[in-house]
FIVO-461853 format. One record per residue (C-alpha): x, y, z; residue in three letters. Coordinates in steps of 0.001 Angstrom, whole numbers, padded with zeros to 6 digits, always signed. Example, Ala and Ser with C-alpha at 12.3 -4.5 7.8 and 13.67 -1.06 7.14 Angstrom:
# residues 2
+012300-004500+007800ALA;+013670-001060+007140SER;
# end
This chain:
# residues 653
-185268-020999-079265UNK;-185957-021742-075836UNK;-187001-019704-072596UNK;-186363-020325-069474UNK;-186375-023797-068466UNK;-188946-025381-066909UNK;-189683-028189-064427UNK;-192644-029519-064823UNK;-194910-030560-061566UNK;-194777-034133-060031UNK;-198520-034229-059693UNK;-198093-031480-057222UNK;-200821-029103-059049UNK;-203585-029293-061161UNK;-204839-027537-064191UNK;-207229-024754-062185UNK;-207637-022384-065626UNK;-205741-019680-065078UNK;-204328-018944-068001UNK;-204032-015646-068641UNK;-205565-014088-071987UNK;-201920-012970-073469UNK;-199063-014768-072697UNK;-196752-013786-069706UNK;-193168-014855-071219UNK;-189918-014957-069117UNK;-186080-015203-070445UNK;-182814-014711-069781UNK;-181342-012137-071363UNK;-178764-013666-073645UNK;-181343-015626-074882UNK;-183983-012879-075295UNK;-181093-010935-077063UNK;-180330-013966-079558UNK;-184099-013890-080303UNK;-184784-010368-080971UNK;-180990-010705-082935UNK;-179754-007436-081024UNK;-178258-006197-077974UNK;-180305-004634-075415UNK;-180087-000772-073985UNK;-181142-000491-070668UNK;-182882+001979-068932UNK;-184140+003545-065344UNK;-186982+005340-063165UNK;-186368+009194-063756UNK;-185640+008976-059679UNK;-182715+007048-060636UNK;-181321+008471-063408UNK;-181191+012145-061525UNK;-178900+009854-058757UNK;-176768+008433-061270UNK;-176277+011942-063029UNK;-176042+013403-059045UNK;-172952+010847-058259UNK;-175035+008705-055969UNK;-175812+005389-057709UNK;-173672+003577-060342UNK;-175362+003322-063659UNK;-178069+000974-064521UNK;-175439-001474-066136UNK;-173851-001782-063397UNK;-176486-002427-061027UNK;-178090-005032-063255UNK;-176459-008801-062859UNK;-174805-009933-065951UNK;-177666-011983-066978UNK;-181224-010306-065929UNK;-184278-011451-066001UNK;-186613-010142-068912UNK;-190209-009966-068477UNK;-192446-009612-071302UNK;-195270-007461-069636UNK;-198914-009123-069914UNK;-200171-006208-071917UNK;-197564-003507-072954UNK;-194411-001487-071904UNK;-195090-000030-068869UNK;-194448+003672-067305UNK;-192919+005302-064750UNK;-194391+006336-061526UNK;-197270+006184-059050UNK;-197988+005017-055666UNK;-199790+000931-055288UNK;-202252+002013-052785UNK;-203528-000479-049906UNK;-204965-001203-047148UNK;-205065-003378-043770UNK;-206894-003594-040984UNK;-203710-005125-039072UNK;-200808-003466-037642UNK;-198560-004185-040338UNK;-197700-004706-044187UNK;-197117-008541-043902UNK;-199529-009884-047062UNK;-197736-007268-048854UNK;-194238-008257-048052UNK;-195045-012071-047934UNK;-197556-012685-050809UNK;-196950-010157-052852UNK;-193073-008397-052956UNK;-191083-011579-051700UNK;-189201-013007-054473UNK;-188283-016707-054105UNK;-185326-018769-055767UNK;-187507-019990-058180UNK;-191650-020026-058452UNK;-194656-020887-060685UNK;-194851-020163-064167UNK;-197944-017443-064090UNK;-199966-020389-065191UNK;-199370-022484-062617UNK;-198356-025603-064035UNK;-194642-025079-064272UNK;-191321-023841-062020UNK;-188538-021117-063395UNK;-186404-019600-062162UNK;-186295-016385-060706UNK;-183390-015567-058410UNK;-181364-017749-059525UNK;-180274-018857-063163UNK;-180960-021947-062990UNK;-181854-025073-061278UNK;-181709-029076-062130UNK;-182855-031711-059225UNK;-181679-035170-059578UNK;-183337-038183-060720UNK;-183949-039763-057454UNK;-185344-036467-055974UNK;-182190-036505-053416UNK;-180299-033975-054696UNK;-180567-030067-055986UNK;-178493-027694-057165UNK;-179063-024003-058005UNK;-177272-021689-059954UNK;-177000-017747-058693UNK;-177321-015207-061072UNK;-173509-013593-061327UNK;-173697-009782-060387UNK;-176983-009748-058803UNK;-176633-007655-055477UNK;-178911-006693-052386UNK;-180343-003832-052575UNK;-177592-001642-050977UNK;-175476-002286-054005UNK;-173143-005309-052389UNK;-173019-008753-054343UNK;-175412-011996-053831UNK;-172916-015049-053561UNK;-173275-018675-052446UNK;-171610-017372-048959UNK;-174910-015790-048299UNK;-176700-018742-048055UNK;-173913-020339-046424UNK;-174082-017585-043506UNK;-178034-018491-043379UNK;-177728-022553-042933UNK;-174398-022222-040625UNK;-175558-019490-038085UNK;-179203-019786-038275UNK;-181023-022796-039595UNK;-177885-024983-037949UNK;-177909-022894-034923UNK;-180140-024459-032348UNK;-181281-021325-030014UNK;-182424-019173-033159UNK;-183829-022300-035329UNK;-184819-024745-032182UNK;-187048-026397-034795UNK;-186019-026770-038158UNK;-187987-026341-041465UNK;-189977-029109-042034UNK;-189105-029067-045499UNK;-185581-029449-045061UNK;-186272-033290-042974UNK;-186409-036565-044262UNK;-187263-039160-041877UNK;-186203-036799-039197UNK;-182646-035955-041065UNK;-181705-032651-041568UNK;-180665-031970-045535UNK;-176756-031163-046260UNK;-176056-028032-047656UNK;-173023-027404-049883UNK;-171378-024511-051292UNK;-169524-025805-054705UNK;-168313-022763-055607UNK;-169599-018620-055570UNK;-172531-018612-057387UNK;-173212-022918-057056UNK;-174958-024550-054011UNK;-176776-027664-053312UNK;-179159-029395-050781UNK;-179448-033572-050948UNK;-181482-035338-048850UNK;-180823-039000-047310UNK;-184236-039714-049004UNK;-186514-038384-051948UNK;-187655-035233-051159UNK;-189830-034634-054416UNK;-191910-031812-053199UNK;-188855-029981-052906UNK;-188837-027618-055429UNK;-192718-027385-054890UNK;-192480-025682-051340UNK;-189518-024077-052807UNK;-191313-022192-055587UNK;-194610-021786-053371UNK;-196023-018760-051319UNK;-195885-018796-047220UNK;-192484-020894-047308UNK;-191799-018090-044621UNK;-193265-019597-041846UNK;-191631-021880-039108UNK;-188923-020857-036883UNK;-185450-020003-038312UNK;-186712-019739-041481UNK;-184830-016103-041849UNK;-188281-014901-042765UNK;-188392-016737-046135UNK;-185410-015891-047744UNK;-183116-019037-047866UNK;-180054-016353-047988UNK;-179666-013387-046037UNK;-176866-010832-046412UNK;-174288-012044-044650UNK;-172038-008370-045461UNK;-174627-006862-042846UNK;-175503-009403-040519UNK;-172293-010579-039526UNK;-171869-007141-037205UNK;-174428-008367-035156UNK;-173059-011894-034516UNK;-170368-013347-031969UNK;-168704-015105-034463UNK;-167892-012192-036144UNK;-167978-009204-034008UNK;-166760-009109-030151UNK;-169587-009841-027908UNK;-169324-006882-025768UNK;-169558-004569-028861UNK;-172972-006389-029852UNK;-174220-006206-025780UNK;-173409-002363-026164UNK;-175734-002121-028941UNK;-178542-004271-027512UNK;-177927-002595-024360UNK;-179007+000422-026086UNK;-181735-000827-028211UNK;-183457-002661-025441UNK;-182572-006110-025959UNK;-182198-008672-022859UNK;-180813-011675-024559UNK;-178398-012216-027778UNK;-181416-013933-029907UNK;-183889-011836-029133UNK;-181794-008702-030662UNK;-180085-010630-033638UNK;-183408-012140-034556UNK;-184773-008264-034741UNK;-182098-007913-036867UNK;-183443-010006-039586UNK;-187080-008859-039496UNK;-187970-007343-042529UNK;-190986-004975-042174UNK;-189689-003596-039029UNK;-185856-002916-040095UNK;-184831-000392-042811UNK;-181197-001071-042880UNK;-181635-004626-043693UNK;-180458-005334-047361UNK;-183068-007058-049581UNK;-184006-008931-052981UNK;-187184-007156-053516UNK;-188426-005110-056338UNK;-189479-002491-052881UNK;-187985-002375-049876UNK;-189252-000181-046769UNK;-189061+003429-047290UNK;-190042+004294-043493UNK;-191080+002637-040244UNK;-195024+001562-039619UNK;-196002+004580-038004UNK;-199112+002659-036727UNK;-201462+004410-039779UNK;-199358+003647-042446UNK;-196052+002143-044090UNK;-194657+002998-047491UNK;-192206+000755-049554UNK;-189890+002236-052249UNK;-188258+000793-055552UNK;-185285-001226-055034UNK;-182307+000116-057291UNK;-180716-002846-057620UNK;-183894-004919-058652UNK;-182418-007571-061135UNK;-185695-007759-063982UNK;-185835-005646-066842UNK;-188737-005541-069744UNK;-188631-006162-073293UNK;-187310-002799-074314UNK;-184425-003058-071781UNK;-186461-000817-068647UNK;-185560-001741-065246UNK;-188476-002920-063249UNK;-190057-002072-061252UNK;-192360+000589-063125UNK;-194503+001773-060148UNK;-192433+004034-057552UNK;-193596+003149-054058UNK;-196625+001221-052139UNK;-198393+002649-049204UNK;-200184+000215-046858UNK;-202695+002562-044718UNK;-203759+000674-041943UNK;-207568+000689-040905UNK;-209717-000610-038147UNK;-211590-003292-039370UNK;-212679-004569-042654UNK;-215218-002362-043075UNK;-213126+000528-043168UNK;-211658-001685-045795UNK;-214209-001851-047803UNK;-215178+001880-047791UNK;-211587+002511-049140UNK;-212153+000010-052173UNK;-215751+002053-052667UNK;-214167+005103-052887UNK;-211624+003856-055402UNK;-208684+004563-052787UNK;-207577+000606-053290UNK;-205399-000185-056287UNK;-204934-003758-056447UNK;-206275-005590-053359UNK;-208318-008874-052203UNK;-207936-008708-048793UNK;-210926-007884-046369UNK;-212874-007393-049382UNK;-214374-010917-050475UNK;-217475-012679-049421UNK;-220992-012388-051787UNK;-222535-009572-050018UNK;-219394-007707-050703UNK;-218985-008944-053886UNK;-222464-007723-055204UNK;-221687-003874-053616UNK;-218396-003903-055137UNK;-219722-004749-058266UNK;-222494-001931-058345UNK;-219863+000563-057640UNK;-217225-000232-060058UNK;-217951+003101-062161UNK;-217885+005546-059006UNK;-214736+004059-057782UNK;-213304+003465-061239UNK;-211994+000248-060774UNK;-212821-003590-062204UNK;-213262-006924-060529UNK;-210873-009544-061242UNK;-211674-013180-060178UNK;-209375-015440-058331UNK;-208892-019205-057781UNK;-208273-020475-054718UNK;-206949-023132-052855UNK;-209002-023196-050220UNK;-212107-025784-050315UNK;-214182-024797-047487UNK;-215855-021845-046255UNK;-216976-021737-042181UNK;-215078-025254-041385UNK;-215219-026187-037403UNK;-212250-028189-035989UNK;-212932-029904-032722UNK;-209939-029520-029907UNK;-209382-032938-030322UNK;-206289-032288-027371UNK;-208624-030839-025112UNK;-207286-030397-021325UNK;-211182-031173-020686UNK;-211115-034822-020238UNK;-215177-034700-021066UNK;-215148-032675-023562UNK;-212289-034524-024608UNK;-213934-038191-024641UNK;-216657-036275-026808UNK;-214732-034727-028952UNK;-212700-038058-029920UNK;-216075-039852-029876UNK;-217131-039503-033798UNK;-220672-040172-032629UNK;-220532-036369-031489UNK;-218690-035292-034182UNK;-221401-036636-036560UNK;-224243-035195-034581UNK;-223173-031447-034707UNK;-222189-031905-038590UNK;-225569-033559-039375UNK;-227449-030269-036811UNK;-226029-027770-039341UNK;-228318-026556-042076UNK;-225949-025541-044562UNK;-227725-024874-047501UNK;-229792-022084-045345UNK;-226456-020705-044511UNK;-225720-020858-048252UNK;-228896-019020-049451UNK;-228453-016298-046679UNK;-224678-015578-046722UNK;-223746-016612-049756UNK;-226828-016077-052094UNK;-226697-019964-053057UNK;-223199-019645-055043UNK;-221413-022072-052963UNK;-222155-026254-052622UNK;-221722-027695-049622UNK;-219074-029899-049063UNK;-216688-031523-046299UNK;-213336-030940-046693UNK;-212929-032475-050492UNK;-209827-031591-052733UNK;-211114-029776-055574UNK;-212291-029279-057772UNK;-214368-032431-058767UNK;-213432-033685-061613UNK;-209920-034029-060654UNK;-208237-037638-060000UNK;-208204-036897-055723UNK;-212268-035680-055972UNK;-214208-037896-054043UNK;-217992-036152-054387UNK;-219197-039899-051766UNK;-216725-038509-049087UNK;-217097-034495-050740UNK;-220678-035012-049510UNK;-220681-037158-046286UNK;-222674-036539-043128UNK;-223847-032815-044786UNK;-227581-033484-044913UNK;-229518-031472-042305UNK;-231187-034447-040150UNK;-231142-033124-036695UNK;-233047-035754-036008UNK;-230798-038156-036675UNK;-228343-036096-034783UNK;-230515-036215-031742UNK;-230398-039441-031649UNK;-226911-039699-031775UNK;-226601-037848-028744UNK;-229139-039916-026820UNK;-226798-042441-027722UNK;-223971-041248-026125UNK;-225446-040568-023476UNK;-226196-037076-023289UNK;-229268-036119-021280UNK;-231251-033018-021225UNK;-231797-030665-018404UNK;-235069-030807-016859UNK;-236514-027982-018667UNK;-234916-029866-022087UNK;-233233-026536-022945UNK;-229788-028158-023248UNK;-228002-031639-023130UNK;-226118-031994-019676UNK;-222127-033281-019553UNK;-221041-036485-018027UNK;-220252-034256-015129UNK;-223785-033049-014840UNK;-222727-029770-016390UNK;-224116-027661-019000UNK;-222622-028858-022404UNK;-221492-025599-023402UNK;-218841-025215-026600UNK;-216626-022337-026996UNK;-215917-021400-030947UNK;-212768-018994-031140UNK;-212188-016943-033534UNK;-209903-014176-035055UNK;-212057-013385-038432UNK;-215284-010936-038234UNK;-216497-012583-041323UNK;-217050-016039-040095UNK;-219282-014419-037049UNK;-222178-014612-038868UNK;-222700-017941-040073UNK;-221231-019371-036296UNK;-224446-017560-035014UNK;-226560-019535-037387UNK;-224684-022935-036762UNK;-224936-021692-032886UNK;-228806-021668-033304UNK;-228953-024975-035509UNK;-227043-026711-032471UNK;-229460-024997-030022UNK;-232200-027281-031004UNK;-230101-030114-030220UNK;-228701-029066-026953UNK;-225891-027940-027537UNK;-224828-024541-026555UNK;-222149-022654-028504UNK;-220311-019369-027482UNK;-218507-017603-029651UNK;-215462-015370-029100UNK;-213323-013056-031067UNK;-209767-012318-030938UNK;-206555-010171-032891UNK;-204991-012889-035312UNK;-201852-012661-033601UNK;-203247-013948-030026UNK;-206273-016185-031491UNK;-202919-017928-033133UNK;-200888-018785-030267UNK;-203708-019508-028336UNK;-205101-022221-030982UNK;-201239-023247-030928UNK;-199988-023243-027462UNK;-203041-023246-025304UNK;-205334-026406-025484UNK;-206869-025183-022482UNK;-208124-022271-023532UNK;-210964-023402-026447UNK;-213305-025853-027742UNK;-213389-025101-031356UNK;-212220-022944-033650UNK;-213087-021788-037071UNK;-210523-021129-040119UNK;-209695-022178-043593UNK;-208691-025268-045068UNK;-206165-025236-047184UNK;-206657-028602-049323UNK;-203642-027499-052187UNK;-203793-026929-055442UNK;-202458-023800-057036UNK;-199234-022965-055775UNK;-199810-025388-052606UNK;-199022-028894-053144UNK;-202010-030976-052470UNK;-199991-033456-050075UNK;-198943-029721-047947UNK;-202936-029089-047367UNK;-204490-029108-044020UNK;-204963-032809-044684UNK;-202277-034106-043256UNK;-200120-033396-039696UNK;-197149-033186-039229UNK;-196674-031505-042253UNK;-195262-028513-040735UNK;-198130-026388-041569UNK;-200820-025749-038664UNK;-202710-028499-038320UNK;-205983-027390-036540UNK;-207423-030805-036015UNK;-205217-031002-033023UNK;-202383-028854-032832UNK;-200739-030561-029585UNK;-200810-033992-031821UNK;-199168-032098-034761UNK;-196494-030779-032830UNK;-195527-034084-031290UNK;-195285-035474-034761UNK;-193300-032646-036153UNK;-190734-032911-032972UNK;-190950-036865-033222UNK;-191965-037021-030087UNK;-190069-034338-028320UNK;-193156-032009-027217UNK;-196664-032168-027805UNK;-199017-035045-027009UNK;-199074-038658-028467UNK;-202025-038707-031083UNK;-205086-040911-029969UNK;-207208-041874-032716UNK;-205144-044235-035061UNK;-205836-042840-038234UNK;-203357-040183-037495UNK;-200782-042233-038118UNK;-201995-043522-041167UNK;-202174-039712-042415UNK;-198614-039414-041121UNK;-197470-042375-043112UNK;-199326-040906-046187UNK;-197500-037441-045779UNK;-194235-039062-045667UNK;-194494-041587-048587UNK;-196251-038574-050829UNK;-192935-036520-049896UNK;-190996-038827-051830UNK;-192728-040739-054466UNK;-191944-039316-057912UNK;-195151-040546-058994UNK;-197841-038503-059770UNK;-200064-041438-060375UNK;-199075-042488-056482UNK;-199469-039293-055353UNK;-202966-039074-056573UNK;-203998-042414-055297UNK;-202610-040823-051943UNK;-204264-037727-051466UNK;-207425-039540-052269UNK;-206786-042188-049714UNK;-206519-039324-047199UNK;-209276-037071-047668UNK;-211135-040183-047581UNK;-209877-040995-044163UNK;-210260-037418-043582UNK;-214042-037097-043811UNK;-215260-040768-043191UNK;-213697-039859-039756UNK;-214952-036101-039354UNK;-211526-034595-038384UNK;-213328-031567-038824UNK;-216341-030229-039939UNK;-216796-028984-043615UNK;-219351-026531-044391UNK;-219393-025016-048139UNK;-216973-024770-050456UNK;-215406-021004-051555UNK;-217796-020622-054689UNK;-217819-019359-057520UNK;-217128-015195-056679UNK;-215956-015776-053221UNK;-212277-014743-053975UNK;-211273-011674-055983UNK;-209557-008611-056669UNK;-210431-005009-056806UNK;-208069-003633-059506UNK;-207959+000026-060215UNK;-208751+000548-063917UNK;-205443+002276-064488UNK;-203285-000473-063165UNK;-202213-002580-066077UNK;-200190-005691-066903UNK;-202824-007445-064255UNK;-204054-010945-065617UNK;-207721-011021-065770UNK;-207965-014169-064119UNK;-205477-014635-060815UNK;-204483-017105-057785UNK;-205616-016367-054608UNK;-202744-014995-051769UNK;-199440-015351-054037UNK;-199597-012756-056885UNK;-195179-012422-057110UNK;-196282-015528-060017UNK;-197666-012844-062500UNK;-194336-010307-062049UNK;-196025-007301-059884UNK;-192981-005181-060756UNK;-194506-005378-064548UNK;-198026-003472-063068UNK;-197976-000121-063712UNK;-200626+003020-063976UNK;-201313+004183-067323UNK;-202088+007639-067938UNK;
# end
């Protein structure tokens, strides 16, 4: 007897122990029915069954697909009810929608080491990596009770990703050499996607968390409900109905309105996949999400999921405020805003008062408090210093981490560059893990005498080319890397060097690392090396990989758009990093793939793309879980919990 089939990684991930303490099983349900030798009854949320016996929904059976998706819950059968209480200190419910409540096509086994299937049936890729083909679940239907067919996603690749206004640049993970994939609809519930090339991290990205971002990416589903949308397009509907309408709502321009039209937090008519949808609009304090009727997972015992009722995001000013929620045990299941030692020790001591436990996390990020240099600079001195690795070397070798380890992080992390971890594992490097980390500001005096860098005449601080103050201005957009850029600020005081640090909202801090080279020096964020659910050759590593790519964000952009915008990289390694991306795209060997991700972490550090400081450590990610919640795995992944089926938490009385 078989479950669901499996595809196992191409070297994408490694073995990070997660493996929950009782297994978390999947299955189809004819198959779950053949092994349990009898039919399954279903059932509903009480909420439900008073609308079915009101007139107002169709019975569970006929709002299930033919074949659903059974979840064997971690722990137990679940009950009804409750509200998933959270909280965010920005304006809106995105982690929750994103990392949390978005299903995918297919994703991680809640192990990590394996891809199922989820929204669809099933899923086989060919040999060569060129080719993939997915099989829809028959009778599944968006959650305002109309079907799911192939013409979905045949409405989302024709009038979106193909359309050049709304998707100007395309997925990256949909180009091959700079060729768009074909999409094909074989028939209702079949479709495909082949490449020109092997594209054998395919199914990786596919399966994967934040395969939302980029433009025209329909905000991460890769099929949106054409039975709605199609009122709002030309093709459809007469333009002069649709200018009423924006005329009405506000809207200057066609894309502008339809693209409103398929944001999800902020629309409550738009028709989703979700085990919750939006119940209301963000009122600016808070946001609450209901059960979907239509969800398309049952249990073991035949209950529709999902078991909780609704989730409330309250939104807070800052993370403290976050944290005095979690305290006073008004945080259910959370991670956000609420990880870093300090924290972690204070949580810990007030577990009992705020009856809730701590649950650990892996993640995939390697390095706490890294500094990326502007490296496309509009400052054509800072710019010559920045690409100079002589400077580069000098700041690293000013920093004293391990002081910054014993006061911020109570000596739990190592430091470390940028290294793929964790050691041990075939890409761990510890030579290059470990290089130019050793506090010598001597040494890094001298590398700035070097260069060329006098002092002023009171020796307070080294002087420009230009006979300026060298002064360095660190952007940010998290509070909780403040602290340890005023300690790197003073280490690179006694060099010369003058740092300023600013603050900003996420939103502007990210279109202004983006879009405005002009406007910093540095900035501070971080790095993403894969592992997990993120496929080591999609880390921060590498540009043009369609991720952000802080080195130098102008050079990324220019190799994402061959060319088209951006700025011409200048240090020659970049290409080399490019080539590496593209060849670990479509080897299908995990051998090769190894040998490449080493290769370019190497070239990574030995040039000092950007500053490493520590590593995450061992309690620097982790949930607060309130000690009613159940069906949570006692060890999770950092960001993408949808892995270990969310619908299957529930409060137990």
């Amino acid at each position: 007897m078989r479950k669901l089939i499996i595809i196992l990684l191409i070297g994408a991930i490694s073995v990070w122990g997660i493996v929950p303490a009782l297994a978390q099983e999947l299955y189809e349900l004819k198959e779950y029915e053949q092994l349990i030798g009898e039919k399954l009854e279903f059932h509903e949320a009480p909420e439900l069954r008073a609308k079915v016996a009101a007139g107002e929904l169709p019975s569970v059976e006929k709002r299930l697909p033919e074949d659903p998706l059974v979840v064997k819950p971690l722990e137990e059968i679940g009950q009804y009810g409750g509200t998933w209480r959270r909280v965010a200190r920005a304006s809106h419910a995105w982690v929750l929608w994103y990392y949390i409540i978005h299903e995918n096509e297919i994703h991680y086994s809640a192990d990590l080491t394996h891809i199922v299937p989820s929204l669809v049936k099933d899923f086989k890729a060919s040999e060569d990596s060129k080719s993939f083909i997915f099989y829809l679940r028959k009778g599944l239907k968006w959650s305002d009770g109309n079907p799911v067919t192939a013409d979905d996603y045949v409405f989302w690749w024709d009038h979106i990703i193909l359309d050049d206004d709304l998707s100007p640049t395309k997925p990256k993970y949909f180009l091959m050499a700079g060729e768009l994939a074909e999409f094909k609809k074989i028939d209702d519930y079949t479709i495909e996607w082949s490449f020109s090339q092997p594209n054998s991290m395919f199914l990786d990205i596919l399966a994967g968390p934040r395969r939302y971002s980029g433009t025209g990416s329909g905000k991460g589903y890769w099929c949106l409900p054409e039975h709605h949308l199609r009122q709002f397009h030309p093709e459809y509907t007469p333009m002069d109905t649709i200018e009423k309408q924006m005329k009405e709502e506000g809207f200057d321009t066609w894309i502008d309105f339809f693209s409103s039209k398929m944001e999800t937090l902020e629309n409550l008519e738009l028709p989703h996949l979700n085990a919750w949808g939006n119940l209301d609009y963000n009122t600016g304090a808070m946001q609450r999400f209901v059960r979907n009727p239509y969800y398309w997972k049952v249990d073991t015992k035949g209950n529709q999921l999902p078991y909780i009722d609704k989730i409330q995001v309250t939104f807070v000013a800052d993370a403290e405020a976050v944290m005095l929620k979690a305290v006073a045990g008004d945080i259910d299941f959370q991670y956000r805003d609420l990880t870093s030692s300090e924290k972690y020790t204070t949580l810990m001591k007030n577990r009992e008062k705020g009856d809730y436990r701590v649950v650990l996390a892996k993640t995939n990020e390697s390095n706490k408090y890294p500094i990326f240099f502007n490296l496309s600079s509009t400052d054509p001195v800072l710019r010559k210093l920045f690409l100079d690795i002589k400077f580069r070397m000098a700041l690293s070798l000013a920093i004293d981490r391990q002081e910054i380890n014993n006061t911020l992080e109570k000596g739990l992390c190592e430091v470390r560059q940028m290294a793929f971890l964790p050691p041990g594992e075939a890409a761990y490097d510890e030579r290059t893990a470990t290089l130019y980390t050793e506090y010598t500001p001597e040494k890094a005096n001298e590398l700035l005498d070097e260069i060329g860098l006098g002092w002023d005449k009171n020796h307070e601080y080294r002087l420009r080319s230009d006979g300026e103050e060298l002064k360095l201005t660190n952007v940010l957009c998290h509070t909780g890397f403040a602290v340890a850029m005023e300690m790197i600020k003073n280490d690179w005081k006694k060099i010369g060097v003058k740092m300023v640090i600013k603050t900003l909202e996420r939103s502007v801090w990210q279109q202004l690392i983006l879009n405005q080279p002009d406007k910093y020096d540095l900035t501070t964020w971080w790095f993403s090396v894969g592992g997990l659910a993120y496929p080591p050759i999609n880390s921060q590593v590498w540009p043009g990989g369609g991720g952000n790519w802080f080195v130098a964000p102008q050079w990324d952009l220019w190799l994402e758009t061959e060319g088209k915008a951006g700025e011409k990289p200048e240090l020659p390694v970049v290409d080399r990093l490019q080539e590496i991306y593209v060849e670990g795209i479509q080897t299908t060997s995990a051998e090769r793939r190894s040998e490449l991700v080493k290769e370019g972490y190497r070239i990574f550090n030995e040039n000092l793309l950007a500053i490493g400081i520590l590593d995450r450590g061992i309690a620097s990610i982790y949930y607060v879980v309130k000690n009613s919640l159940r069906n949570v795995p006692e060890t999770l992944a950092c960001d993408d919990t949808t892995f270990f089926q969310p619908s299957s938490f529930f409060f137990k009385e």
